[in-house]
C-alpha positions as CSV (number, residue, x, y, z in Angstrom):
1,X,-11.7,-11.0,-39.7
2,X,-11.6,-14.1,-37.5
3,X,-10.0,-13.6,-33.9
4,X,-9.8,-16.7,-31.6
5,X,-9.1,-14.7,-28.6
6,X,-7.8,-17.2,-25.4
7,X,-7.5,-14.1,-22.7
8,X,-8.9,-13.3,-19.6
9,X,-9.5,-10.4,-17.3
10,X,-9.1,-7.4,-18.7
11,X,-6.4,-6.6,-21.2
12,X,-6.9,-9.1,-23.7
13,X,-10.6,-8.7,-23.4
14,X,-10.3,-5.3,-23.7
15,X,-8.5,-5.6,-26.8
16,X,-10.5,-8.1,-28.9
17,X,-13.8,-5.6,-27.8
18,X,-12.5,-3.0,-29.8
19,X,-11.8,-5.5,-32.6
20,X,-15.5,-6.8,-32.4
21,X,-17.0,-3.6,-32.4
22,X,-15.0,-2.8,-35.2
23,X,-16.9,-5.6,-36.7
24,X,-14.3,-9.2,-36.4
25,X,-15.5,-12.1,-35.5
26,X,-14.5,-12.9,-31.7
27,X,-14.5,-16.3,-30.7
28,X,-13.9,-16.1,-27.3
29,X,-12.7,-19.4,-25.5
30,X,-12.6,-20.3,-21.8
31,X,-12.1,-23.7,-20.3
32,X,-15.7,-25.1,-19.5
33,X,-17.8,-23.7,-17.3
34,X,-16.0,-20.3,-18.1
35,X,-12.4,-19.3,-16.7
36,X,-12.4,-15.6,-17.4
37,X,-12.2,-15.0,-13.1
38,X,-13.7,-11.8,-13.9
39,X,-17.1,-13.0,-13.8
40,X,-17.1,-13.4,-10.3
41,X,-15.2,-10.2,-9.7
42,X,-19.3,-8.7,-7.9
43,X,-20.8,-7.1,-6.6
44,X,-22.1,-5.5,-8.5
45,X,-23.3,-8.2,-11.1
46,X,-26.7,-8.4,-12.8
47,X,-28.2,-11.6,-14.2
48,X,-25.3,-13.5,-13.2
49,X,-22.8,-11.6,-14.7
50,X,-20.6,-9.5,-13.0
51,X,-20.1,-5.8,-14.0
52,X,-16.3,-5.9,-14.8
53,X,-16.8,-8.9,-17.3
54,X,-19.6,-6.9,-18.7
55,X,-17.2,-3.6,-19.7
56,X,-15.1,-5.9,-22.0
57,X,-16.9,-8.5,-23.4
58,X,-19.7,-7.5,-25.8
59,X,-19.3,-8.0,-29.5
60,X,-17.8,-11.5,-29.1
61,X,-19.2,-15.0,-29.4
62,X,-17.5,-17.9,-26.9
63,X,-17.2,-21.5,-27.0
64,X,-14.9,-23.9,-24.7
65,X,-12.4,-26.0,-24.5
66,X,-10.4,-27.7,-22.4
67,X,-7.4,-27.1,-23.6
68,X,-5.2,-29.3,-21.1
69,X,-6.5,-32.0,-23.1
70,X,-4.9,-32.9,-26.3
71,X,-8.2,-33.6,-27.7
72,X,-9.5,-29.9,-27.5
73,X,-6.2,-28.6,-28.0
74,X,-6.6,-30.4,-32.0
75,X,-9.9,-28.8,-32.1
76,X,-8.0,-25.4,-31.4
77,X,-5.8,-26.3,-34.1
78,X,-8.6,-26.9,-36.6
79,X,-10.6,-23.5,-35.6
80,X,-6.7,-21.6,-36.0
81,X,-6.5,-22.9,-39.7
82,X,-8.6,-20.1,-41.1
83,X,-8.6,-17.8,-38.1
84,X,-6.6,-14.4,-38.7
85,X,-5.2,-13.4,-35.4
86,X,-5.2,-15.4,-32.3
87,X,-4.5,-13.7,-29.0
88,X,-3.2,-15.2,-25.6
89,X,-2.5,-14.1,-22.3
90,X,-1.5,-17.2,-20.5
91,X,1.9,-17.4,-18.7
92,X,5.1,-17.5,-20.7
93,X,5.9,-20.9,-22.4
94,X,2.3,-22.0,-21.5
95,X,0.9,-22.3,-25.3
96,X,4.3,-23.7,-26.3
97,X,4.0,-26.4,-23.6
98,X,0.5,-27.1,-25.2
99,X,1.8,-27.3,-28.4
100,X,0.0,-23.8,-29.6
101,X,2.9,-21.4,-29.7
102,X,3.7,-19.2,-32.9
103,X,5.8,-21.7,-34.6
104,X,3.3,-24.3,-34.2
105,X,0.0,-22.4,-35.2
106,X,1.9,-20.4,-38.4
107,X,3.5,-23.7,-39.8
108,X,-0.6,-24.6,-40.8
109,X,-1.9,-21.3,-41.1
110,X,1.1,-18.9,-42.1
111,X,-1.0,-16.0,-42.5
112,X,-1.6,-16.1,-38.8
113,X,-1.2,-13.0,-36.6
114,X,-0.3,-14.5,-32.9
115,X,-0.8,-11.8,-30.0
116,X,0.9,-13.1,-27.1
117,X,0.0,-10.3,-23.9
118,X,1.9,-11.4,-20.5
119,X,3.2,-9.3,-17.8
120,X,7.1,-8.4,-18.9
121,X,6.8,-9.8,-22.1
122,X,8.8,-12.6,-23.6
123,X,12.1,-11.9,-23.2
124,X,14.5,-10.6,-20.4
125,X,15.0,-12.0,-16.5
126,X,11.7,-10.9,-15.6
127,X,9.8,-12.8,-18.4
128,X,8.3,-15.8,-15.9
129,X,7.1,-13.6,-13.4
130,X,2.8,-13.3,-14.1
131,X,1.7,-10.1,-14.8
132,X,-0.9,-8.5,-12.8
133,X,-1.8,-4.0,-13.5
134,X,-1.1,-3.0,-10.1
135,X,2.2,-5.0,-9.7
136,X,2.9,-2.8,-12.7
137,X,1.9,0.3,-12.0
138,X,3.9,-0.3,-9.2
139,X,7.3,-1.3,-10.8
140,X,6.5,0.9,-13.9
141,X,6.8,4.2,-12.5
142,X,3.0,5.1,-12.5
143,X,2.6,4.7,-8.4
144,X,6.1,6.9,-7.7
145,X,4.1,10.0,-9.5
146,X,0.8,9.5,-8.4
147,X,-0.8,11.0,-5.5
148,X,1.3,13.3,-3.4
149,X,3.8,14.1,-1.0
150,X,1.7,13.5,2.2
151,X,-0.5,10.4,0.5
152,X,2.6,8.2,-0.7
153,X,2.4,6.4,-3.7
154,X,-0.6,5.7,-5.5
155,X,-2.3,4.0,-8.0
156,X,-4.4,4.9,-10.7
157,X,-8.5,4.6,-10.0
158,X,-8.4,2.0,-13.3
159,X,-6.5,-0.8,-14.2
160,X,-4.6,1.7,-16.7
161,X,-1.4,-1.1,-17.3
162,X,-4.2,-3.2,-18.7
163,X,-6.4,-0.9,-20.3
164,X,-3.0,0.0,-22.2
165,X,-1.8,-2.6,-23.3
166,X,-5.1,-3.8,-24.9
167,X,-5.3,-0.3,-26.8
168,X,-1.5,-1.0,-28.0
169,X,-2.6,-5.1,-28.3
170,X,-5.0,-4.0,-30.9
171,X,-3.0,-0.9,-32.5
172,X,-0.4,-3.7,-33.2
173,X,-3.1,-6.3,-34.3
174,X,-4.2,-4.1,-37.0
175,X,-1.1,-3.0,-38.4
176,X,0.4,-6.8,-38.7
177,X,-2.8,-7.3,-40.8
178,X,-2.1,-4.4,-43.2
179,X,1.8,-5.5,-43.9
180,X,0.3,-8.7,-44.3
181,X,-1.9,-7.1,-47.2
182,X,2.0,-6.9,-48.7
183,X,3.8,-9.6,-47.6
184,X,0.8,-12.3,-47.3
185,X,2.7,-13.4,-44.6
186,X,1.9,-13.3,-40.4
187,X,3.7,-12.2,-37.5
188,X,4.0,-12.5,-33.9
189,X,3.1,-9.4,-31.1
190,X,4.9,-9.7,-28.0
191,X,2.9,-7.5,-25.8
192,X,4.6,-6.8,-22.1
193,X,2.1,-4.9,-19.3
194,X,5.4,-3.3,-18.0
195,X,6.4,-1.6,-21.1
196,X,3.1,-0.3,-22.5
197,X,3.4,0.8,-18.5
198,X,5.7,2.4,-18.9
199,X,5.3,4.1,-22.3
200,X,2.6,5.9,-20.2
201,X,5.2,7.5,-18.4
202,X,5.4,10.1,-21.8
203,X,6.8,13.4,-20.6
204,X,7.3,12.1,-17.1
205,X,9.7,10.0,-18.1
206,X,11.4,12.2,-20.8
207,X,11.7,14.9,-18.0
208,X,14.0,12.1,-15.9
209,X,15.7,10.6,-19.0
210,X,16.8,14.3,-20.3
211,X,17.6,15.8,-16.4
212,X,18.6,12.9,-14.4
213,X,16.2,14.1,-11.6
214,X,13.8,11.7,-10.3
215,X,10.3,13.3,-10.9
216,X,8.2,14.4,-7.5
217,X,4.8,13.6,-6.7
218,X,2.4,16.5,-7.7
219,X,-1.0,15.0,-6.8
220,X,-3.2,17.4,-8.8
221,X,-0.4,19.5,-10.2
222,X,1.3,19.5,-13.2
223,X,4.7,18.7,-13.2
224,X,5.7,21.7,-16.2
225,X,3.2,23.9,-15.6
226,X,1.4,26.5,-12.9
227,X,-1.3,27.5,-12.4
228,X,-2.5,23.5,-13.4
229,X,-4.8,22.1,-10.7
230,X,-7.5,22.0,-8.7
231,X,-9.0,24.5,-6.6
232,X,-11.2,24.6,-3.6
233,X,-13.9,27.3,-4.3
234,X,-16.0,28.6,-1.5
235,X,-18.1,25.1,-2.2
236,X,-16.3,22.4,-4.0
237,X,-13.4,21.8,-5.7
238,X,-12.8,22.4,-9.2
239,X,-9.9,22.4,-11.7
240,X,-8.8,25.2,-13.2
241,X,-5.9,24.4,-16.2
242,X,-3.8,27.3,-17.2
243,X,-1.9,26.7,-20.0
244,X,0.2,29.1,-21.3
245,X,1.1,33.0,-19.9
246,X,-1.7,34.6,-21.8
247,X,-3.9,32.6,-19.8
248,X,-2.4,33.7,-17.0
249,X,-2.4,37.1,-18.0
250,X,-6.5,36.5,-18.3
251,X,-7.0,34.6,-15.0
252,X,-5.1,37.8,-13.2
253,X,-7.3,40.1,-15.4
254,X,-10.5,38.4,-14.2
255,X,-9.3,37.9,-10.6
256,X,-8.5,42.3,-10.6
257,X,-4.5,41.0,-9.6
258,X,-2.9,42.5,-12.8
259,X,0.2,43.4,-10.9
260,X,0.2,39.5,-10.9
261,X,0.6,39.1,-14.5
262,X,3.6,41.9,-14.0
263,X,5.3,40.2,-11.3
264,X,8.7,39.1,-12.5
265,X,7.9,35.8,-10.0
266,X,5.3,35.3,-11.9
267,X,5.0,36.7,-15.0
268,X,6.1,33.3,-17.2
269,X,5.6,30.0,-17.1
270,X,8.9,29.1,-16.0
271,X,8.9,31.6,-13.6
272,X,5.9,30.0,-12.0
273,X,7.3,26.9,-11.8
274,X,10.1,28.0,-9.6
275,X,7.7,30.1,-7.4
276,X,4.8,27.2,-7.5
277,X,3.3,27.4,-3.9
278,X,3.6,31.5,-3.3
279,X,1.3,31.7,-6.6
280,X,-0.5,28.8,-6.6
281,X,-1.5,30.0,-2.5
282,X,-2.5,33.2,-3.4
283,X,-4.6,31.8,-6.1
284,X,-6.2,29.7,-3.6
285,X,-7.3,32.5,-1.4
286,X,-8.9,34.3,-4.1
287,X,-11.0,31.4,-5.4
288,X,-12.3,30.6,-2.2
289,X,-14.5,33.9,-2.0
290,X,-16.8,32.4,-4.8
291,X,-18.6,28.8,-5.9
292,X,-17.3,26.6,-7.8
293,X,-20.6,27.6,-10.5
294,X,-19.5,31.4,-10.1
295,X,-16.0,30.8,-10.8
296,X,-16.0,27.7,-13.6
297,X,-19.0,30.3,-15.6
298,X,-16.5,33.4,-15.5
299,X,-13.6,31.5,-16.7
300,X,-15.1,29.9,-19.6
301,X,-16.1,33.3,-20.6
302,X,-12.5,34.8,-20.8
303,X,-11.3,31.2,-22.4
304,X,-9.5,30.1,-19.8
305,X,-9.9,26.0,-19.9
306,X,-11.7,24.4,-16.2
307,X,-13.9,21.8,-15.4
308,X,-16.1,20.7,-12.2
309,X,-15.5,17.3,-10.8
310,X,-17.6,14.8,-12.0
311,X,-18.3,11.4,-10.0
312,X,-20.3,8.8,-12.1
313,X,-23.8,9.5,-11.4
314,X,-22.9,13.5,-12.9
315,X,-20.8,11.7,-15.7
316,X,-23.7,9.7,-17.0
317,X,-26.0,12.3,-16.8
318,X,-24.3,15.2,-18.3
319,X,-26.3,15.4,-21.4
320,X,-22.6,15.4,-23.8
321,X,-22.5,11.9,-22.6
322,X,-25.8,10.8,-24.3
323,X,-24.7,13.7,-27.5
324,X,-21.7,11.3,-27.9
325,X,-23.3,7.7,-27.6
326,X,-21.2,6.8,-24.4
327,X,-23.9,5.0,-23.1
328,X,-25.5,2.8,-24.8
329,X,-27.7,-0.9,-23.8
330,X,-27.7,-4.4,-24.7
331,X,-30.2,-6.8,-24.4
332,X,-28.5,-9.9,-22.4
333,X,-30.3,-13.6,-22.2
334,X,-30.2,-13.7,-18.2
335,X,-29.7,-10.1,-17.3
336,X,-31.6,-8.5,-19.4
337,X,-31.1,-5.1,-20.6
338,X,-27.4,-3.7,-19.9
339,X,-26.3,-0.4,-19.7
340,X,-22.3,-0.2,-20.8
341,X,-20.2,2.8,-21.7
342,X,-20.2,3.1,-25.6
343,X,-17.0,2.8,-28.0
344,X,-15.1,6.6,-28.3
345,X,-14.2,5.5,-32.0
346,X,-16.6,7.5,-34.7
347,X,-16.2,6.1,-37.9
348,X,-18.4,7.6,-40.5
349,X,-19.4,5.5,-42.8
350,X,-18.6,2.0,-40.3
351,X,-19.9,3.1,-37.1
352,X,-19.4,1.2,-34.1
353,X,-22.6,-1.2,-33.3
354,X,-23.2,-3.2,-30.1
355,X,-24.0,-6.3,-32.0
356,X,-23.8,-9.1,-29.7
357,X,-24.2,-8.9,-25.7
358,X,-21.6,-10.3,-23.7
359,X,-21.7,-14.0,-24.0
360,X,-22.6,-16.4,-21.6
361,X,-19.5,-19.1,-20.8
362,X,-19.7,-21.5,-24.3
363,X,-23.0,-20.3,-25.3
364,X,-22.2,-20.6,-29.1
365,X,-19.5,-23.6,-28.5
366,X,-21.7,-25.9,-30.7
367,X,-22.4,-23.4,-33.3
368,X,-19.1,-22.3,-34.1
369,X,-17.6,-26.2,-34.1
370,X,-20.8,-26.9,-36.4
371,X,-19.7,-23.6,-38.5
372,X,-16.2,-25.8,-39.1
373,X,-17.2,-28.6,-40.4
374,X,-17.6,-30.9,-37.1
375,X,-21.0,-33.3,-36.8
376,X,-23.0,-32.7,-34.0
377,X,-22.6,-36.3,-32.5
378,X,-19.0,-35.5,-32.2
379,X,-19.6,-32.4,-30.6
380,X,-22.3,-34.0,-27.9
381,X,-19.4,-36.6,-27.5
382,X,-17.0,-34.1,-26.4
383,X,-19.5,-32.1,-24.2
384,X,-20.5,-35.2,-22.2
385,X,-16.4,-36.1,-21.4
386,X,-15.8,-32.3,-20.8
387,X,-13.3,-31.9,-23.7
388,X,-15.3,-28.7,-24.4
């Protein structure tokens, strides 16, 4: 499978990195001298590169163009004729401005999947307005129901807008390619960061739409259920996730407060919901009187689900990490060797390879233009007046 993938940052990226290490072909192109901003976005950065354009790039080769010139936009054109999915993420209207929208790309090639990702999709009032995650997370709900009361809004550690809609970018990519197995016919994806945003929202957003009542900040809580949080133990803090009234029943078995289990405040989930902070602050007493170790050892052994609190440097060298392959390294022509988090998709007979480091901007430009038929004078031509 042949992507020509024409995005930036991190959602698009994101996207055609699972399709490469799924095994595609990604033909990543950037205007030259390379106009994916995110690698510049260091520290920290390592052989040049930065480390976000690092975390969603491998697996791809790239090439330029200039593609506000008409000359590299028929180049484009030629590349597009046997390509099977091209993906975009410029501004609304852009690639139809240039003469590269849907209608234009699937009249030569109608077997063409087009991907178009932009920030409130192609339709509606909003659908000129650029897209950026944290404008998102901010209009999409995400920031009303992070953090707490006494923090305000907040948003999420990641860029989870983005990181979305690439997963749904490429859940869509590959299902246009299997109708296509049937109709042998293309389609276009209109992919919106607010609504994959928003399709986060999952039982948040069903407990508004069914209720009426605008959902609360819980910070580490659980909006449906108690005892679901984290704990400060006489050390640290841990989580401890109770989810359902055996559980419960267990936890006040191993804690010696029975009568807890028995209390009719108590003694079901919804119960505990309506009583949240006299449980949840008696539960807090009692798990201060031990460490975090003690307490996270004792629960696993009754079956009560918990976890410590990992920051990265725990993560990566918790040994289920390495079990797993999430980390894996890349050789890379100026950095070296690069360490990047692994792909979670375990396919058994097609695993996942890290075939191709991160490219450098248009470090295969004349091998893939030579791949389509075009002589290398031409090509010098059009490097020396910057068409690619």
């Amino acid at each position: 499978m042949k992507v020509i993938d024409l995005t930036r940052v991190l959602a698009g990226p994101y996207c055609t990195m699972i399709l490469g290490d799924l095994g595609a072909d990604i033909i990543k192109v950037e205007a030259p001298g390379g106009s994916d901003e995110t690698r510049g976005w260091g520290p920290p950065d390592i052989g040049g590169e930065s480390a976000y354009y690092l975390c969603a790039n491998r697996n791809k080769r790239a090439m330029t163009l200039n593609l506000k010139d008409e000359k590299a936009r028929s180049i484009l054109r030629e590349l597009v004729k046997d390509a099977d999915v091209v993906i975009n993420n410029f501004k609304t209207g852009t690639m139809e401005k240039w003469g590269l929208g849907y209608e234009a790309l699937s009249e030569a090639n109608p077997r063409l999947i087009y991907a178009s990702i932009s920030g409130f999709g192609q339709t509606g009032s909003y659908k000129d307005i650029p897209g950026y995650d944290y404008i998102v997370q901010a209009m999409g709900g995400m920031m009303s129901i992070t953090g707490s009361e006494e923090t305000g809004p907040m948003k999420v550690g990641v860029a989870i807008a983005d990181v979305a809609t690439g997963l749904y970018a490429a859940i869509g990519i590959l299902a246009a390619l299997r109708e296509r197995e049937q109709s042998g016919v293309g389609q276009m994806i209109d992919l919106a960061l607010f609504d994959s945003q928003i399709s986060l929202l999952v039982n948040v957003a069903s407990n508004y739409l069914v209720s009426g009542k605008v959902p609360k900040r819980y910070g580490n809580q659980h909006p449906n259920i108690v005892p679901y949080q984290t704990f400060m133990a006489a050390d640290m803090e841990m989580v401890v996730a109770v989810g359902n009234d055996q559980q419960f029943r267990k936890l006040c078995t191993l804690l010696n407060r029975e009568e807890w289990s028995q209390d009719p405040r108590f003694s079901t989930n919804s119960m505990r919901l309506a009583n949240r902070e006299e449980i949840c602050g008696l539960l807090a007493e009692e798990f201060k009187k031990r460490s975090a170790a003690e307490w996270l050892a004792e629960l696993t052994d009754v079956g009560i689900p918990n976890a410590p609190i990992y920051d990265m440097d725990q993560l990566f060298h918790d040994p289920q990490v390495e079990a797993r392959g999430m980390k894996v390294n890349t050789w890379h022509p100026t950095a070296g060797e690069v360490p990047m988090v692994g792909s979670p998709l375990k396919l058994s007979r097609t695993p996942v390879s890290v075939r191709r480091h991160p490219p450098l901007a248009g470090e295969h430009t004349k091998e893939i233009l030579m791949e389509h038929g075009f002589a290398e004078e031409q090509i010098d031509e059009w490097l020396n007046d910057h068409t690619i």
